[in-house]
C-alpha positions as CSV (number, residue, x, y, z in Angstrom):
1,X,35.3,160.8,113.5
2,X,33.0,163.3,112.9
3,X,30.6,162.6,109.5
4,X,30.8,165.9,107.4
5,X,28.6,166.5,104.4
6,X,30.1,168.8,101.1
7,X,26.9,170.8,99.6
8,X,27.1,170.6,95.6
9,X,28.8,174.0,95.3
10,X,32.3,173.0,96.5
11,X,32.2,169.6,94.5
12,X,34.9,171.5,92.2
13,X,37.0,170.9,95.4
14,X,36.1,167.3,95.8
15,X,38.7,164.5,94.2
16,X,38.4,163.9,90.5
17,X,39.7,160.8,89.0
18,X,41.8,160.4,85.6
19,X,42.6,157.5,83.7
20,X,46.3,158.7,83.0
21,X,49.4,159.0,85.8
22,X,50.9,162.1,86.3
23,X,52.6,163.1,83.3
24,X,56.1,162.4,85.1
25,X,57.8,160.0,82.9
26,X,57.5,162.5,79.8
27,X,61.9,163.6,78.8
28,X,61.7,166.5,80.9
29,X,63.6,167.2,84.2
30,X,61.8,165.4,87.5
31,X,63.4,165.0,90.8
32,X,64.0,160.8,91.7
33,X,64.3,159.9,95.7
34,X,65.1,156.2,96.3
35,X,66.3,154.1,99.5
36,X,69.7,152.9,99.3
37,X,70.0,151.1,102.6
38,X,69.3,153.3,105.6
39,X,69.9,156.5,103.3
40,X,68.4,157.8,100.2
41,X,69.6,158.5,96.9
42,X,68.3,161.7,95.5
43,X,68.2,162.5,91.9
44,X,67.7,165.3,89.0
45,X,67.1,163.0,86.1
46,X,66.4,164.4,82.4
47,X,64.9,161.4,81.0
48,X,62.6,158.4,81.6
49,X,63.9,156.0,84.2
50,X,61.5,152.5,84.4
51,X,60.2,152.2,88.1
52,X,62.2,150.6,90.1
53,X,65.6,150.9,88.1
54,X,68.0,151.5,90.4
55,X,71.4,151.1,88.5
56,X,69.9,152.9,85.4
57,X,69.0,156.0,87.9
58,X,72.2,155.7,89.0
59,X,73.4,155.9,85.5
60,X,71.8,158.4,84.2
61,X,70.7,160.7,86.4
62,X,72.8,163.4,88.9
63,X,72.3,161.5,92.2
64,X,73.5,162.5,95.5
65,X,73.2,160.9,99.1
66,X,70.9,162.0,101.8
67,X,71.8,160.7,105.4
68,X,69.1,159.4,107.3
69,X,70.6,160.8,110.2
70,X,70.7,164.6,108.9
71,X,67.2,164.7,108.6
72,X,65.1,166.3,110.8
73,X,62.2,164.9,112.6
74,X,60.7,168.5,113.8
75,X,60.0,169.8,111.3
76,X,58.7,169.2,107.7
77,X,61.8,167.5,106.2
78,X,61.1,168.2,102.2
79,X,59.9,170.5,100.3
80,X,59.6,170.3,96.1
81,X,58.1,172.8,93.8
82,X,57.2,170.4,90.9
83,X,57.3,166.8,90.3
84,X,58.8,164.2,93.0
85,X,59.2,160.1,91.9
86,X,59.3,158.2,94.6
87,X,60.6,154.8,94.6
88,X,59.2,152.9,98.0
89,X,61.6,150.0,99.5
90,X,60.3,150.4,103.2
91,X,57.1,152.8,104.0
92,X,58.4,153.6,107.3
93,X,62.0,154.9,106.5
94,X,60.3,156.6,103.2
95,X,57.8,158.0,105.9
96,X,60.6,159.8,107.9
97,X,61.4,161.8,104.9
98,X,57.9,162.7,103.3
99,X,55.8,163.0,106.3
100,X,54.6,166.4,107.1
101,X,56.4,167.8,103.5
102,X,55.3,169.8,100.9
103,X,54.5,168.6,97.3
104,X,52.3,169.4,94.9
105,X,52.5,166.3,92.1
106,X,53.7,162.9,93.8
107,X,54.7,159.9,91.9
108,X,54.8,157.1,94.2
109,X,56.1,153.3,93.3
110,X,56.5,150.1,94.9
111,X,59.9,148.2,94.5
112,X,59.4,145.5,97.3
113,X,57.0,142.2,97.3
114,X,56.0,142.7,100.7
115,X,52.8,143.7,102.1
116,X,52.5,147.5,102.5
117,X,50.8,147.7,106.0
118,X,48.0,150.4,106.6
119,X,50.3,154.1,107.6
120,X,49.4,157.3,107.1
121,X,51.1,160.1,105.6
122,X,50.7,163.5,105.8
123,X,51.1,165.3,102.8
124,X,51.1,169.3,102.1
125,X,50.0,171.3,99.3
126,X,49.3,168.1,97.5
127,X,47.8,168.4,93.9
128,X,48.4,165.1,92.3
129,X,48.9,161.8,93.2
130,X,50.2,158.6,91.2
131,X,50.7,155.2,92.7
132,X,52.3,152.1,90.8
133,X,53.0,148.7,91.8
134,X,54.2,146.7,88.9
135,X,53.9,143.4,90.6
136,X,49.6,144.4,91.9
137,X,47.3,142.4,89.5
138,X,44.3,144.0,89.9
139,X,45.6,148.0,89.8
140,X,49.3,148.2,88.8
141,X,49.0,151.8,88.6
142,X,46.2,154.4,89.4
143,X,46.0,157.9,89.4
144,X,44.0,160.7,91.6
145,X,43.8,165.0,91.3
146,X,42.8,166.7,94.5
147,X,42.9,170.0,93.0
148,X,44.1,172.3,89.8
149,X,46.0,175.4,89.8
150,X,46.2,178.1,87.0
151,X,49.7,178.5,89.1
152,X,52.6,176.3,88.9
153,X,52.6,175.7,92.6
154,X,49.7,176.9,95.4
155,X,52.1,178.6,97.7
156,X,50.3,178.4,101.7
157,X,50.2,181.7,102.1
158,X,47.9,182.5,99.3
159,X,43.7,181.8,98.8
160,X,44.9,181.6,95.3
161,X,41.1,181.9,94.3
162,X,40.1,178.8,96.0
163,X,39.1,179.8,99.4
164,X,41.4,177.6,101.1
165,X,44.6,179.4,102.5
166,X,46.1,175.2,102.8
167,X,45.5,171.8,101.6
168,X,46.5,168.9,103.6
169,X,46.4,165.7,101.9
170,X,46.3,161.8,104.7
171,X,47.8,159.2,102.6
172,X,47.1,155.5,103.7
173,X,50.0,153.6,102.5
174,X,48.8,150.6,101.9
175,X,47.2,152.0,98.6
176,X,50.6,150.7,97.5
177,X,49.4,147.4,97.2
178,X,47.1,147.8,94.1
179,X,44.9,145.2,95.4
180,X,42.0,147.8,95.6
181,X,40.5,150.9,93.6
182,X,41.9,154.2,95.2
183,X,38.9,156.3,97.5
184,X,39.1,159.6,98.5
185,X,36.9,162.7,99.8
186,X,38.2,165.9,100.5
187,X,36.2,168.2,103.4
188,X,36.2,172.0,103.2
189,X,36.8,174.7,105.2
190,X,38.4,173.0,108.2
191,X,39.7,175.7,110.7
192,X,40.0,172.8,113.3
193,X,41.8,169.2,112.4
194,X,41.5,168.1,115.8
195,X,37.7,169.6,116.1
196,X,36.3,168.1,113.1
197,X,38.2,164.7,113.4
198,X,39.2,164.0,117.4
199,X,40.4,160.4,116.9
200,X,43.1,161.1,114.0
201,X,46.6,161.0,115.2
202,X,48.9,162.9,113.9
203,X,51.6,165.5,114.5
204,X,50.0,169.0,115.6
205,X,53.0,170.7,116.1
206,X,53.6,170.3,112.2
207,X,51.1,172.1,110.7
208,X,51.9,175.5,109.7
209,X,50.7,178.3,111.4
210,X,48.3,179.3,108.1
211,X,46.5,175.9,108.1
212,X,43.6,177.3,109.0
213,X,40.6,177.2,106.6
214,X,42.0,174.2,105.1
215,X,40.7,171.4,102.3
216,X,41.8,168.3,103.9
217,X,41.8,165.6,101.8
218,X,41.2,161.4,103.0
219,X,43.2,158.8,100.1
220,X,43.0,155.1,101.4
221,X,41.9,151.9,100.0
């Protein structure tokens, strides 16, 4: 992997930390996506629903099933304009539905005691990011902002005012865990993924045609 350096100017584009999660859990409407065997269960909730509370989601919010088997792999399966909660049984089937998607505040939580192994995700148009494990002993729940918008959501098309026409966020999974403070660094101006990183893998035929000029954004543990 190529080693780039960020000059002081674009440090506003460079990750800044918070001590609070993303404001998710506040009584307003979120979107909840939970694994219900080999299928989701997604939901439009109006209230706060603890992490990992299955029934009570089912309870009170307006869930519906997704089939694993309608989504599709070739393209970017999801796409949300505002908050998404994620509740994480198994990182690979959760994968299947939020690699290569587009979300701009991610809520992401851990409801199984079982190791979460080191796999990437590849996130679009990601501003904030919130991870909690409630079971982690050292960092139960941490927070991370890539980037702020004046706008409710950066739409790909536009610079926005940023200089970047995309932002494509790598998310190592096994920041589930807890057992370690989040890292991140975020490179500018990227015209090339595969030029200025040759030995990452991941799916070229799912980038958008505007990624160019791109803030590309590392989060692992």
């Amino acid at each position: 992997m190529k080693k780039t350096t960020v000059t002081s100017n674009q440090l506003v584009f460079l990750v800044l930390w918070s001590c609070a999660c993303i404001p998710v859990l506040s009584n307003s409407n979120h979107t909840l996506i939970f694994q219900k065997e080999s299928n989701f269960r997604n939901c439009s909730c109006i209230s706060t629903i603890p992490d990992c509370g299955f029934a009570l989601a089912n309870l009170r919010c307006n869930c519906r099933t997704v089939f694993s088997k309608d989504i599709n792999k070739a393209s970017p399966t999801f796409s949300h304009s505002s908050t998404l909660v994620v509740w994480v049984s198994d990182t690979t089937t959760v994968g299947q539905l939020l690699n290569y998607s587009s979300v701009p505040s991610l809520r992401l939580s851990l409801c199984n005691s079982n190791a979460v192994l080191a796999e990437y995700l590849v996130i679009f148009g990601l501003r904030e990011l919130c991870v909690t494990n409630p079971k982690a002993n050292v960092y139960p729940l941490q927070n991370i902002t890539i980037y702020s918008s004046k706008g409710e959501v950066v739409e790909s098309t536009l610079q926005n005012g940023t200089g970047f026409s995309f932002y494509i966020s790598f998310l190592n999974m096994a920041l589930l865990n807890g057992d370690s403070k989040l890292k991140a660094y975020s490179v500018p101006n990227v015209t090339n993924i595969a030029e200025y990183f040759p030995n990452l893998q991941y799916d070229t035929t799912s980038l958008p045609l505007e990624a160019g000029h791109s803030l590309v954004t590392f989060i692992y543990v």
